[in-house]
Chimera marker file (.cmm) of the C-alpha trace (Angstrom):
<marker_set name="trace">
<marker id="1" x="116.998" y="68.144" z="105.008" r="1" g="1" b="0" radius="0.5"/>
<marker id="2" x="117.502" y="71.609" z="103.529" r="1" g="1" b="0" radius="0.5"/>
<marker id="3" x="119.494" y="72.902" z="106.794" r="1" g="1" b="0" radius="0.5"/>
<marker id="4" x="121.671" y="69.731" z="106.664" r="1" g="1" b="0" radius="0.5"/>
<marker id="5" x="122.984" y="70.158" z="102.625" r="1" g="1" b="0" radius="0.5"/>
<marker id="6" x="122.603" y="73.458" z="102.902" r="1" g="1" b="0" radius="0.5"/>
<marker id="7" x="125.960" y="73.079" z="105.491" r="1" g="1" b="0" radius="0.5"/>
<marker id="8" x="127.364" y="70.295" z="103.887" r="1" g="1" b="0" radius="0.5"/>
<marker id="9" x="127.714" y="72.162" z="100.477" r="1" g="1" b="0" radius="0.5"/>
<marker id="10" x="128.416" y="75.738" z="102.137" r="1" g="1" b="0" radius="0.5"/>
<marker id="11" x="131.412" y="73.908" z="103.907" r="1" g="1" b="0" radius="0.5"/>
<marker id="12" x="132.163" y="71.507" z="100.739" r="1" g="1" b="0" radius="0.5"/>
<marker id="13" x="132.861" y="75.069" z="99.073" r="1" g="1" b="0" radius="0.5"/>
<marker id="14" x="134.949" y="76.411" z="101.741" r="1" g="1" b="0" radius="0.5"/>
<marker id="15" x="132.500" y="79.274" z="102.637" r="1" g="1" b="0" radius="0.5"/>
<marker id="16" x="131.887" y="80.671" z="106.543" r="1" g="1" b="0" radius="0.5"/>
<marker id="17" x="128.471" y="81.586" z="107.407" r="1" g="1" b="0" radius="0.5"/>
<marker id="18" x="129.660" y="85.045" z="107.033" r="1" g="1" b="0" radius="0.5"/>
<marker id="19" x="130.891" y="84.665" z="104.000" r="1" g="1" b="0" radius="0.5"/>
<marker id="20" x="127.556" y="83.155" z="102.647" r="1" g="1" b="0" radius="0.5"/>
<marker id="21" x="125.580" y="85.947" z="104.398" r="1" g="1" b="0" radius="0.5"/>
<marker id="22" x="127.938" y="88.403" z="102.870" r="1" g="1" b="0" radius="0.5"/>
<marker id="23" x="126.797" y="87.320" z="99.125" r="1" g="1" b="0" radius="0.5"/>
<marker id="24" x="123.152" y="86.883" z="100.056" r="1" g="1" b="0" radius="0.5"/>
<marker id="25" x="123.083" y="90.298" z="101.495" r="1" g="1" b="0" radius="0.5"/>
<marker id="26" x="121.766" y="88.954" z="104.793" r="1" g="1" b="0" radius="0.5"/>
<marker id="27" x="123.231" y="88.544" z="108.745" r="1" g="1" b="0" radius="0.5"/>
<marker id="28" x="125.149" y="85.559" z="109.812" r="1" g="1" b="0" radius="0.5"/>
<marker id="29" x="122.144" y="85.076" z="112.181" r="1" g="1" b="0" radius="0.5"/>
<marker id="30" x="119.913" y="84.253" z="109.115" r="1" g="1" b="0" radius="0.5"/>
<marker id="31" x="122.335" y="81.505" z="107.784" r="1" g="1" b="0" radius="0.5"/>
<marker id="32" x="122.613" y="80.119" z="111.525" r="1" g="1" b="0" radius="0.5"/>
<marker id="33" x="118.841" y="79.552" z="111.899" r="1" g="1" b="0" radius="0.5"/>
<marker id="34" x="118.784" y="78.104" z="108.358" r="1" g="1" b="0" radius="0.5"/>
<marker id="35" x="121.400" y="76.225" z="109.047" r="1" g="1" b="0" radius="0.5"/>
<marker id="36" x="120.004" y="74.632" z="112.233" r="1" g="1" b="0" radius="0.5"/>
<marker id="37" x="116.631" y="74.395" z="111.001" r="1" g="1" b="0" radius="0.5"/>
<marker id="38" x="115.119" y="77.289" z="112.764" r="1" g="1" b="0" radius="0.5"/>
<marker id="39" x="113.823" y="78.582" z="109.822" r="1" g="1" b="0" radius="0.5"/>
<marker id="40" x="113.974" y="78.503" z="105.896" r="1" g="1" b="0" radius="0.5"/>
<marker id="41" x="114.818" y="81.025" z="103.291" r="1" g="1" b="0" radius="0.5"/>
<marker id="42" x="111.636" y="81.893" z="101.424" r="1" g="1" b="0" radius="0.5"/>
<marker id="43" x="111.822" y="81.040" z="97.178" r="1" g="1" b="0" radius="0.5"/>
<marker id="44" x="113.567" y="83.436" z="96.442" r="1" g="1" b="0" radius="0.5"/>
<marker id="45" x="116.251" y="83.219" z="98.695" r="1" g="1" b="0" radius="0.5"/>
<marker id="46" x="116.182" y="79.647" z="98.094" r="1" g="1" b="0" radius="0.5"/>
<marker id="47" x="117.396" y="80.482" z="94.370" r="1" g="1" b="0" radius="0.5"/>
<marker id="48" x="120.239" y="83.313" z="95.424" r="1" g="1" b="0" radius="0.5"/>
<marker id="49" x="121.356" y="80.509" z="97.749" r="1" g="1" b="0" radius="0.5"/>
<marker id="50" x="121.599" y="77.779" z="94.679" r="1" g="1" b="0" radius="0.5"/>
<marker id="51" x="122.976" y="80.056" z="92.579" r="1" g="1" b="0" radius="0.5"/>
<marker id="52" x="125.835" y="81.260" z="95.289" r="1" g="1" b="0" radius="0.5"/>
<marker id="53" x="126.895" y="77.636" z="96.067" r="1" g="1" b="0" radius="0.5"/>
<marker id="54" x="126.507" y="76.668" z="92.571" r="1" g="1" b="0" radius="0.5"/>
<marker id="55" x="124.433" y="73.711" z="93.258" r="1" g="1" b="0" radius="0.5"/>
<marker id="56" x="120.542" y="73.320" z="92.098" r="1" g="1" b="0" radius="0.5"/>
<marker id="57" x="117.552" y="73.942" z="94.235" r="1" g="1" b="0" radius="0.5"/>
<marker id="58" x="116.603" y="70.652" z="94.306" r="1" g="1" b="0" radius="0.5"/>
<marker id="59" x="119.817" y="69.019" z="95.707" r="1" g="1" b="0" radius="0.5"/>
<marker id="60" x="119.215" y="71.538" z="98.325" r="1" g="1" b="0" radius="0.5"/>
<marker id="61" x="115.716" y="70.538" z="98.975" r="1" g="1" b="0" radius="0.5"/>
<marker id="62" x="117.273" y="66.612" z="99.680" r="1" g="1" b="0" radius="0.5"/>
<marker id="63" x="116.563" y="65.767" z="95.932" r="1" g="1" b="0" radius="0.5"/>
<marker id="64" x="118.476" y="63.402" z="94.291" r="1" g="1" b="0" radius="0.5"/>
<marker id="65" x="118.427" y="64.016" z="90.191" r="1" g="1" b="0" radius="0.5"/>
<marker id="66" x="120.474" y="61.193" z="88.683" r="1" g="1" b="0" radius="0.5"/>
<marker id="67" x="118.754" y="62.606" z="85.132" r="1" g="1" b="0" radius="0.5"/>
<marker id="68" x="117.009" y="65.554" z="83.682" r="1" g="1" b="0" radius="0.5"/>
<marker id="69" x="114.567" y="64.828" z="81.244" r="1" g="1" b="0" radius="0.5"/>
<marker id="70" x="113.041" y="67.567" z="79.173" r="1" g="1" b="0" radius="0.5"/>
<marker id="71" x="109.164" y="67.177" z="80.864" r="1" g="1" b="0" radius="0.5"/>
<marker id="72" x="111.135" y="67.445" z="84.295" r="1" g="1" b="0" radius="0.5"/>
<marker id="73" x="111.970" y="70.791" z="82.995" r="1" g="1" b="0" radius="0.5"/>
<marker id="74" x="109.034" y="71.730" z="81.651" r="1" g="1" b="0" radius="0.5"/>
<marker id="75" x="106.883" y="70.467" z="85.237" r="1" g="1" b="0" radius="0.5"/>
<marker id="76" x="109.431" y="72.585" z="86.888" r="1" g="1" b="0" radius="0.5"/>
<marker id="77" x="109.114" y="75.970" z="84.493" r="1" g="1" b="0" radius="0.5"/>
<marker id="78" x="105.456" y="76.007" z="84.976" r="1" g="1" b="0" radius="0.5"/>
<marker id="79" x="105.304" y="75.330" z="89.156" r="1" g="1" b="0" radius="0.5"/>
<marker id="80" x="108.061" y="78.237" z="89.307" r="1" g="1" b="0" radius="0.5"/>
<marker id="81" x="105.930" y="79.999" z="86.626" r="1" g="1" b="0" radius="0.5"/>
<marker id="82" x="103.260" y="79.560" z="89.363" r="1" g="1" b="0" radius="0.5"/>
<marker id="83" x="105.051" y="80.480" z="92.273" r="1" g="1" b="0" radius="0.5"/>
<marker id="84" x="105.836" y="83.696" z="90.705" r="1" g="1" b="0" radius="0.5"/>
<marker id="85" x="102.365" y="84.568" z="89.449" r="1" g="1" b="0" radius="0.5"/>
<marker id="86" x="101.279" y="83.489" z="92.713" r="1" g="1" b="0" radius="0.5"/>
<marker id="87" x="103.999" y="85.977" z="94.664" r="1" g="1" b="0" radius="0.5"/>
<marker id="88" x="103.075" y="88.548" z="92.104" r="1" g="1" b="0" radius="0.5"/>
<marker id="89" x="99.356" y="88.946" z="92.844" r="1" g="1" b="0" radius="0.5"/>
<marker id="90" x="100.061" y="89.078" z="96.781" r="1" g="1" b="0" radius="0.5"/>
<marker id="91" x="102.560" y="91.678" z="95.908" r="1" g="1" b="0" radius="0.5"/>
<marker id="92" x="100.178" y="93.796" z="93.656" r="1" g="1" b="0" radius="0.5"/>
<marker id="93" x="96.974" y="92.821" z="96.588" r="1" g="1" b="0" radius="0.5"/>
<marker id="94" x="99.631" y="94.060" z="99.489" r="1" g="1" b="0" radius="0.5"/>
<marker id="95" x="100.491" y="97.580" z="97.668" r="1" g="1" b="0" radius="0.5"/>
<marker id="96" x="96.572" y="97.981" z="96.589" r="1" g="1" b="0" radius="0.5"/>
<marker id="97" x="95.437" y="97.609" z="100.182" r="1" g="1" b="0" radius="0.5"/>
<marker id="98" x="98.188" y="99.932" z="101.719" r="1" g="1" b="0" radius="0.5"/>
<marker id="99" x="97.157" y="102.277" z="98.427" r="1" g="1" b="0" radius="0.5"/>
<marker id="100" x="93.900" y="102.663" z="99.904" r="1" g="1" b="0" radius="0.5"/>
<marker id="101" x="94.622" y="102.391" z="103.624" r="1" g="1" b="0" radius="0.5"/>
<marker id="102" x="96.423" y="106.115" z="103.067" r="1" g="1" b="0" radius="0.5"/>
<marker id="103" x="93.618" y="107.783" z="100.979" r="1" g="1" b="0" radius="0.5"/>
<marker id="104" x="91.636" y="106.425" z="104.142" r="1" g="1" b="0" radius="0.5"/>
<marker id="105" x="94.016" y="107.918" z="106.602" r="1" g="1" b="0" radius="0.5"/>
<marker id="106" x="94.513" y="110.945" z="104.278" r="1" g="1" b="0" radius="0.5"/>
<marker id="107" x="90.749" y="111.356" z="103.822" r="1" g="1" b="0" radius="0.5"/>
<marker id="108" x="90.005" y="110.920" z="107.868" r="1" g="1" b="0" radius="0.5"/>
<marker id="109" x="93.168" y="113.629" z="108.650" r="1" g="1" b="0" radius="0.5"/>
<marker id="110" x="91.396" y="115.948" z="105.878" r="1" g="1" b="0" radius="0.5"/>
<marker id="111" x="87.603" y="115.637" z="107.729" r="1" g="1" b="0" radius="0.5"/>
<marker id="112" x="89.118" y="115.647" z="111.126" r="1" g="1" b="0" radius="0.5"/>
<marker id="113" x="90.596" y="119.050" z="110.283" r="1" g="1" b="0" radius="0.5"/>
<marker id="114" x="87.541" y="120.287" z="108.683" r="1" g="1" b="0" radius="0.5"/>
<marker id="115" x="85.147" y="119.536" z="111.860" r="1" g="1" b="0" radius="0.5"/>
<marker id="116" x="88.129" y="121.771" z="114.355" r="1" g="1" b="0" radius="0.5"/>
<marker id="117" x="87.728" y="124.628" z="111.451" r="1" g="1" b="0" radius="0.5"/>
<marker id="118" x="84.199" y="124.547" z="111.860" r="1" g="1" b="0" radius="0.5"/>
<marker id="119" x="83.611" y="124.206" z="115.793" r="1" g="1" b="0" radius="0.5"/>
<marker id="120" x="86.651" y="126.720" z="116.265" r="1" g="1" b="0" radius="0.5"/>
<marker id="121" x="88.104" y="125.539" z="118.953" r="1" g="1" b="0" radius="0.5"/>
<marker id="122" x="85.122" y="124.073" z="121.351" r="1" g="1" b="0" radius="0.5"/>
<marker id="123" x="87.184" y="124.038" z="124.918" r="1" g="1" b="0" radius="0.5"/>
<marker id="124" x="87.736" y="127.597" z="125.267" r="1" g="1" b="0" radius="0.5"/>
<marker id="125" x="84.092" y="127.869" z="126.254" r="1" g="1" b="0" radius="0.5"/>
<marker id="126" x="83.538" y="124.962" z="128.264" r="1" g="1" b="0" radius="0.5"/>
<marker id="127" x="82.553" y="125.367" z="131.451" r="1" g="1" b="0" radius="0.5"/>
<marker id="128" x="85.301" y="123.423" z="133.540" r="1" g="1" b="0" radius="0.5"/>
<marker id="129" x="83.125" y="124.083" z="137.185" r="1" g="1" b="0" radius="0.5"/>
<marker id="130" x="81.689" y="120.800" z="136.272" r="1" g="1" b="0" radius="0.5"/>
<marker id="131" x="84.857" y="118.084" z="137.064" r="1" g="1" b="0" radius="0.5"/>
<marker id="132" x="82.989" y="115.616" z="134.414" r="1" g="1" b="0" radius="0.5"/>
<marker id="133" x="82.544" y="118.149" z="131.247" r="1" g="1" b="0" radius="0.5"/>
<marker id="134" x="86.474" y="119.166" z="132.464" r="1" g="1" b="0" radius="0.5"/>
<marker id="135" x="87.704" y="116.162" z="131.962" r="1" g="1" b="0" radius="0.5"/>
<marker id="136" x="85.963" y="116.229" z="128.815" r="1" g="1" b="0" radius="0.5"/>
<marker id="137" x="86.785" y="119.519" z="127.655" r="1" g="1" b="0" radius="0.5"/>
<marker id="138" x="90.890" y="118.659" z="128.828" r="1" g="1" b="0" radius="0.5"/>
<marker id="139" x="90.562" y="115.639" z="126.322" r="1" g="1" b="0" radius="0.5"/>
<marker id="140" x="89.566" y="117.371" z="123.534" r="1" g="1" b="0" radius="0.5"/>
<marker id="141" x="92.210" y="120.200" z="123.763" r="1" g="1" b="0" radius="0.5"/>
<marker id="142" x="94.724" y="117.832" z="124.459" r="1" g="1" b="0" radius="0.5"/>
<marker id="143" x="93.569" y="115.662" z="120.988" r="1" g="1" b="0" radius="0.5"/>
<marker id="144" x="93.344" y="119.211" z="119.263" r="1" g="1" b="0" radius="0.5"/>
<marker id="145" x="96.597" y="120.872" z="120.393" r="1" g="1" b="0" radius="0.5"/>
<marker id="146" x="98.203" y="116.957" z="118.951" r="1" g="1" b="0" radius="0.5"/>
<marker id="147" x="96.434" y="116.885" z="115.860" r="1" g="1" b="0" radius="0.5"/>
<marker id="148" x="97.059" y="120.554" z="114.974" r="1" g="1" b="0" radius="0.5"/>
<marker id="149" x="100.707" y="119.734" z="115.676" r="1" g="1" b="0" radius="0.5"/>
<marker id="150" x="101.165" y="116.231" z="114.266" r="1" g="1" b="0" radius="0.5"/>
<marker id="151" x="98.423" y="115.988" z="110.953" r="1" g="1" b="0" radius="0.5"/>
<marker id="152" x="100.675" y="118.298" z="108.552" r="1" g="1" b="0" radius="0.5"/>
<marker id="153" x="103.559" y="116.042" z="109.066" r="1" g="1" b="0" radius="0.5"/>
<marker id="154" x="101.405" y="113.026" z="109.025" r="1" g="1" b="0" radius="0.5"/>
<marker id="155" x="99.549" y="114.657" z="106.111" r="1" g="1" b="0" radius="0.5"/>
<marker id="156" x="102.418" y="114.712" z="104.102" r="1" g="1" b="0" radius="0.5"/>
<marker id="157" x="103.959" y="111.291" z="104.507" r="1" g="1" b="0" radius="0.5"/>
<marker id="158" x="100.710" y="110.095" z="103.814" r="1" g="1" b="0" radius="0.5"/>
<marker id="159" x="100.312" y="111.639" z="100.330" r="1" g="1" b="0" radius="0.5"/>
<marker id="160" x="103.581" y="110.505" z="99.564" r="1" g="1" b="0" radius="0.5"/>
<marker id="161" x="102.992" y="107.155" z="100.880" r="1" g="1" b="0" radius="0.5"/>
<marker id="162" x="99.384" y="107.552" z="98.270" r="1" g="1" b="0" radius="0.5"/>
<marker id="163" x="101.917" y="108.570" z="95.278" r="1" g="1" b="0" radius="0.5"/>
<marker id="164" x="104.747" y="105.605" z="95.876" r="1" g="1" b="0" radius="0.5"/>
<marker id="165" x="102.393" y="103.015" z="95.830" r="1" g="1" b="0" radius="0.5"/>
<marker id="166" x="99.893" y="103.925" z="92.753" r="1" g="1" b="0" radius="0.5"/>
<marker id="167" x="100.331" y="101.387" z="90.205" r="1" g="1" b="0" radius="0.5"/>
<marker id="168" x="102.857" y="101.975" z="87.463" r="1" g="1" b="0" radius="0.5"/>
<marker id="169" x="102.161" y="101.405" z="84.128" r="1" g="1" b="0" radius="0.5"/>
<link id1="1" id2="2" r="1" g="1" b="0" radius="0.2"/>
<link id1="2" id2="3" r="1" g="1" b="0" radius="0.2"/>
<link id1="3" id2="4" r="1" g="1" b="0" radius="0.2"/>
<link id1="4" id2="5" r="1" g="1" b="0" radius="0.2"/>
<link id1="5" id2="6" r="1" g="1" b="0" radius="0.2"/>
<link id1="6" id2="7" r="1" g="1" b="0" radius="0.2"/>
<link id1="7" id2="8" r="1" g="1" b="0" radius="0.2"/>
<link id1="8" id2="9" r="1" g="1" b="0" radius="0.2"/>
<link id1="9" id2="10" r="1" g="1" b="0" radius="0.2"/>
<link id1="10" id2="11" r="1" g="1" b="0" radius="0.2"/>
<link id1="11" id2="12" r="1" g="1" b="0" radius="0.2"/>
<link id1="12" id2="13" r="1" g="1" b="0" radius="0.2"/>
<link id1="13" id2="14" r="1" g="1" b="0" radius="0.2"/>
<link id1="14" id2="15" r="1" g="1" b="0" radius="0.2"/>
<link id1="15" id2="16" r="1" g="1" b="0" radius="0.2"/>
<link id1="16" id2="17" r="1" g="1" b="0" radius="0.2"/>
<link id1="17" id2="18" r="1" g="1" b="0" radius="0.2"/>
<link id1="18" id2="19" r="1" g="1" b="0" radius="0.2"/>
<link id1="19" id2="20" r="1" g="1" b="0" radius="0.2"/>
<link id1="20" id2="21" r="1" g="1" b="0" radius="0.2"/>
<link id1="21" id2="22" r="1" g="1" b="0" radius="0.2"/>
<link id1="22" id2="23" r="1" g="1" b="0" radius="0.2"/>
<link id1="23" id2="24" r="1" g="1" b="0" radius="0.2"/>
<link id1="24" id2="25" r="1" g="1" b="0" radius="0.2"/>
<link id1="25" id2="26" r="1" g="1" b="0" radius="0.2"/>
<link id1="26" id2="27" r="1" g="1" b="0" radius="0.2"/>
<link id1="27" id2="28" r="1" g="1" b="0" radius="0.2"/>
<link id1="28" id2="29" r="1" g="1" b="0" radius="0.2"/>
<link id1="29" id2="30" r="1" g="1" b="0" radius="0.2"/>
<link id1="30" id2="31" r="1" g="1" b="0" radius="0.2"/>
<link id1="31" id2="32" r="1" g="1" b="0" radius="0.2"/>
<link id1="32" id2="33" r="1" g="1" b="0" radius="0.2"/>
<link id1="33" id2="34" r="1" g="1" b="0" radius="0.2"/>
<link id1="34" id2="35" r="1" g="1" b="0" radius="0.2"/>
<link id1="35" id2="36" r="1" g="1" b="0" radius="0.2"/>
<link id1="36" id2="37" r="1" g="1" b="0" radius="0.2"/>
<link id1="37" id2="38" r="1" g="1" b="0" radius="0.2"/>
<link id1="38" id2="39" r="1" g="1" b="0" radius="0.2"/>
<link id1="39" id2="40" r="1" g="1" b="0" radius="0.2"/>
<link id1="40" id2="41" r="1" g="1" b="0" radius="0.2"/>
<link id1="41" id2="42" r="1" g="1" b="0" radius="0.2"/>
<link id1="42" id2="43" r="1" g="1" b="0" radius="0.2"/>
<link id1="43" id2="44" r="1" g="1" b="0" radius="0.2"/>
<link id1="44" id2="45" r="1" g="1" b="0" radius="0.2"/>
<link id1="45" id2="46" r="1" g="1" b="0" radius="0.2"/>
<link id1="46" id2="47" r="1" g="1" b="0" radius="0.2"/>
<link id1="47" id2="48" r="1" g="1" b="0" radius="0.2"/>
<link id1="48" id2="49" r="1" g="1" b="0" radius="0.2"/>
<link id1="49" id2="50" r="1" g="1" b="0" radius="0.2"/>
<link id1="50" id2="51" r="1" g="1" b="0" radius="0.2"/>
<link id1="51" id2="52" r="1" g="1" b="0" radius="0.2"/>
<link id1="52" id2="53" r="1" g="1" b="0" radius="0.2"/>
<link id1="53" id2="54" r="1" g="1" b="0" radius="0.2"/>
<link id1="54" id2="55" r="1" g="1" b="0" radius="0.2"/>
<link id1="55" id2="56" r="1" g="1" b="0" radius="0.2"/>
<link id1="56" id2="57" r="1" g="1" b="0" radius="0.2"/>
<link id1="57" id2="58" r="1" g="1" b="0" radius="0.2"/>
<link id1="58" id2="59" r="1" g="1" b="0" radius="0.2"/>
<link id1="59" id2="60" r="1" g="1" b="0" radius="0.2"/>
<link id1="60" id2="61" r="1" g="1" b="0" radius="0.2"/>
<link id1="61" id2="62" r="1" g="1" b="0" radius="0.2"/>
<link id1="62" id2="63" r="1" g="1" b="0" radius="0.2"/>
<link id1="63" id2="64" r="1" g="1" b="0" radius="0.2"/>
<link id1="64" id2="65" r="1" g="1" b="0" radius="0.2"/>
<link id1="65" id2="66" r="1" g="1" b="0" radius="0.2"/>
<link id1="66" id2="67" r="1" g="1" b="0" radius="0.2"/>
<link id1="67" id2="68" r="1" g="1" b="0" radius="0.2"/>
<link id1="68" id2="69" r="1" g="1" b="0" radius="0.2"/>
<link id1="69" id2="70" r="1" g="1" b="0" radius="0.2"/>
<link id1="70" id2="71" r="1" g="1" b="0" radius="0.2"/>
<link id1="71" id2="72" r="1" g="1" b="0" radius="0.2"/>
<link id1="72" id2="73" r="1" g="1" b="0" radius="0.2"/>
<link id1="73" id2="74" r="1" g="1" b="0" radius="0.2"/>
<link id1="74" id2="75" r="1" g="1" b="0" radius="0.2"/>
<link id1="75" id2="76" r="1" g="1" b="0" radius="0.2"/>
<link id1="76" id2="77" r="1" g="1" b="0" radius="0.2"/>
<link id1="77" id2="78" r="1" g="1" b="0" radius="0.2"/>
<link id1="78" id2="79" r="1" g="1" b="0" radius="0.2"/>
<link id1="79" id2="80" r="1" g="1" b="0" radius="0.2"/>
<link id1="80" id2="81" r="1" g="1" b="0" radius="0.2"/>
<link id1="81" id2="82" r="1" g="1" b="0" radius="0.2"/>
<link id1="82" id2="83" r="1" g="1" b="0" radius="0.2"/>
<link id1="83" id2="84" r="1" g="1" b="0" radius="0.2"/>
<link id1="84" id2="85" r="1" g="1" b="0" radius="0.2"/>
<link id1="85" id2="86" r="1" g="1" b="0" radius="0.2"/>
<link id1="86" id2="87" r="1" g="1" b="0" radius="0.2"/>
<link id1="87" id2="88" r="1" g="1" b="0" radius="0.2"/>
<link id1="88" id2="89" r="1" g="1" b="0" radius="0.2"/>
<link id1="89" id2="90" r="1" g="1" b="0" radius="0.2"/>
<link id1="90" id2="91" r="1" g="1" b="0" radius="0.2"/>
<link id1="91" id2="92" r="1" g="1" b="0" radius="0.2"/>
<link id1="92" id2="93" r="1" g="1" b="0" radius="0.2"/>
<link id1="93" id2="94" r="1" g="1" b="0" radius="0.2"/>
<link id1="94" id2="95" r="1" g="1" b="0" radius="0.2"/>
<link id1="95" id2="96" r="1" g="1" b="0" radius="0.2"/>
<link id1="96" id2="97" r="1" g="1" b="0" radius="0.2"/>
<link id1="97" id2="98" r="1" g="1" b="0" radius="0.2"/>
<link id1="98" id2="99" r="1" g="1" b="0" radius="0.2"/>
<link id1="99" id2="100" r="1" g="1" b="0" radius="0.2"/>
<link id1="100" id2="101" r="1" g="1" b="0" radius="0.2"/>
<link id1="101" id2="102" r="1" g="1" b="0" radius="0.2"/>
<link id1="102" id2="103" r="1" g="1" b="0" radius="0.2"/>
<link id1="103" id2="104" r="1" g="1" b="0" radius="0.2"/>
<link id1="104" id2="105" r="1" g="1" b="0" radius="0.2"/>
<link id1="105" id2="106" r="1" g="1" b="0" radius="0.2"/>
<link id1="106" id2="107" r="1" g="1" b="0" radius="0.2"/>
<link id1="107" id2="108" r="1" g="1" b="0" radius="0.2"/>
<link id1="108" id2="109" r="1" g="1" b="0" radius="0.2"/>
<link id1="109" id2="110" r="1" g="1" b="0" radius="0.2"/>
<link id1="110" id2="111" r="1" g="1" b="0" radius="0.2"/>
<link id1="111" id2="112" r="1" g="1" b="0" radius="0.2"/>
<link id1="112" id2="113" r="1" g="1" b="0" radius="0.2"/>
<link id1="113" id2="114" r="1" g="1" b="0" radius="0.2"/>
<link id1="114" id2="115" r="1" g="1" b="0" radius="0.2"/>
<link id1="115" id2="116" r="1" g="1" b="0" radius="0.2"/>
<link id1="116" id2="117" r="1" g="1" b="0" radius="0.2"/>
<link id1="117" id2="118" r="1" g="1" b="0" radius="0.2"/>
<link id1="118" id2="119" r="1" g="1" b="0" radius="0.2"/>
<link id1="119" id2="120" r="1" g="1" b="0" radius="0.2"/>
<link id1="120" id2="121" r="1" g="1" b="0" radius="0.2"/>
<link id1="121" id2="122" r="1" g="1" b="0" radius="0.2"/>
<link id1="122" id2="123" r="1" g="1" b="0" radius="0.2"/>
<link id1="123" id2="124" r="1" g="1" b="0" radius="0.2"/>
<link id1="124" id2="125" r="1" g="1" b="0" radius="0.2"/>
<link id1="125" id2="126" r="1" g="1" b="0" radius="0.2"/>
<link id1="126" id2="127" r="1" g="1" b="0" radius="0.2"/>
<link id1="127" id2="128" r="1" g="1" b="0" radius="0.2"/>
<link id1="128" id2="129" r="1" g="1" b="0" radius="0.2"/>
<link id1="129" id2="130" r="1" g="1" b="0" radius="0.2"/>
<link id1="130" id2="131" r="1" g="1" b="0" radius="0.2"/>
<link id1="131" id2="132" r="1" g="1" b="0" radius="0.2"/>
<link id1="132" id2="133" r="1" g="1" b="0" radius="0.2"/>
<link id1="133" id2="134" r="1" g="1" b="0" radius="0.2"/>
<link id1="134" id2="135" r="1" g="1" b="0" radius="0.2"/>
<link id1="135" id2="136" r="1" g="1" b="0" radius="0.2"/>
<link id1="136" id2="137" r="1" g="1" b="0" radius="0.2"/>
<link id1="137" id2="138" r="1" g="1" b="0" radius="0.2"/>
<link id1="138" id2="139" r="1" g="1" b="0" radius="0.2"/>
<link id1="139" id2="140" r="1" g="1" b="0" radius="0.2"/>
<link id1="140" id2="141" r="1" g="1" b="0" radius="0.2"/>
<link id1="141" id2="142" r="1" g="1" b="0" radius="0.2"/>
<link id1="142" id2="143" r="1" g="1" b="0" radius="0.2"/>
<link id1="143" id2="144" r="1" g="1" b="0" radius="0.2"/>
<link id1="144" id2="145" r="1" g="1" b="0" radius="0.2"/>
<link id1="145" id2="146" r="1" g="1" b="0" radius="0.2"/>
<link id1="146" id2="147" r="1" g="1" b="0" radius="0.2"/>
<link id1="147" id2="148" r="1" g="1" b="0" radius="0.2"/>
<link id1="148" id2="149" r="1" g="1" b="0" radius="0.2"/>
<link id1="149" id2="150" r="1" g="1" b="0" radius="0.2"/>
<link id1="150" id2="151" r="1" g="1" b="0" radius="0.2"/>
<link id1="151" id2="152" r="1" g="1" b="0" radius="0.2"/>
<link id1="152" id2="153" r="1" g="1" b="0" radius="0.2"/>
<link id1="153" id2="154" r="1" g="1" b="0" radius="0.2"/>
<link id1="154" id2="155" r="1" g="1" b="0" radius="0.2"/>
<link id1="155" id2="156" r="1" g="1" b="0" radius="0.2"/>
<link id1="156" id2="157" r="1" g="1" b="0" radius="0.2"/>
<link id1="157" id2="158" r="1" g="1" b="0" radius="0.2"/>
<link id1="158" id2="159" r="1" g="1" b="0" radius="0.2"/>
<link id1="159" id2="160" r="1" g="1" b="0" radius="0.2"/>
<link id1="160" id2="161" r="1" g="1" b="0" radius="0.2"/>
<link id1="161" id2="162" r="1" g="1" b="0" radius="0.2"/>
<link id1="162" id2="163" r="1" g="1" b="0" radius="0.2"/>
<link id1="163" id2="164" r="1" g="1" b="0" radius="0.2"/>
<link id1="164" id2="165" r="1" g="1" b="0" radius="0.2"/>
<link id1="165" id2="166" r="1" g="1" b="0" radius="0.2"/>
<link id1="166" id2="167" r="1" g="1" b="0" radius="0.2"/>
<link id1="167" id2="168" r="1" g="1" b="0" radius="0.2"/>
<link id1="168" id2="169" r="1" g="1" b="0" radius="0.2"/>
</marker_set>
């Protein structure tokens, strides 16, 4: 239902898809699918689109309002009310759980570097005339010589990663 008035109004105002996609800051390709019913634009999007064709979200949706009453209004503040509280807390749960995924990483990159200070460098005394403590002692100057090289860069996205998503006040 969407997909079909969606067209029908987008054409009824003499817009291309292009043109649409242009105002919702989004790729023909994304107007197609909606259009054909591959997919749908999430709430959001759903509003920008309403607002751009100048036609409510529920005539979108397939809804016929003949007459607003004032508790129509009121049912509909409070679901969007909802919906927004709703978006909100996965928003604020998201950027909490990527908060502490990089003191994690930031915390395993700090203790990973500690243990190679302390053991100094292990393979340079390994005794490679054994082919099954080589392979060994290959592996774990191959994962130092990378980490050595790759942590510091890592090290730093990561703290800035920690700093952009602390919660703001």
């Amino acid at each position: 239902m969407l997909n079909e008035n969606m067209k029908a109004i987008r054409k009824s105002k003499g817009l291309s898809q292009a043109e649409l996609a242009i105002q919702l800051n989004v790729v023909r390709q994304t107007i197609s699918k909606w259009e054909q019913g591959l997919s749908v634009p999430d709430s959001n999007m759903l509003i920008s689109i309403s607002e751009v064709l100048e036609t409510p979200v529920s005539t979108l949706l397939g809804e016929t309002v003949i007459e607003t009453k004032v508790d129509d209004l009121k049912a509909i503040s409070e679901k969007l009310e909802i919906i927004n509280l709703q978006l909100a807390q996965r928003k604020d749960t998201r950027r909490k759980t990527l908060h502490w995924l990089l003191i994690s990483l930031c915390a395993a990159i700090v203790t990973i570097s500690a243990v190679l200070i302390v053991v100094n460098s292990p393979y340079l005394g390994w005794d490679y005339s054994d082919p099954e403590t080589s392979v060994v002692g290959v592996a774990v100057h191959a994962f130092e010589w990378l980490f050595v090289r790759l942590a510091p860069i890592t090290l730093i996205g990561v703290v800035i990663g920690i700093f952009l998503t602390r919660k703001r006040v």
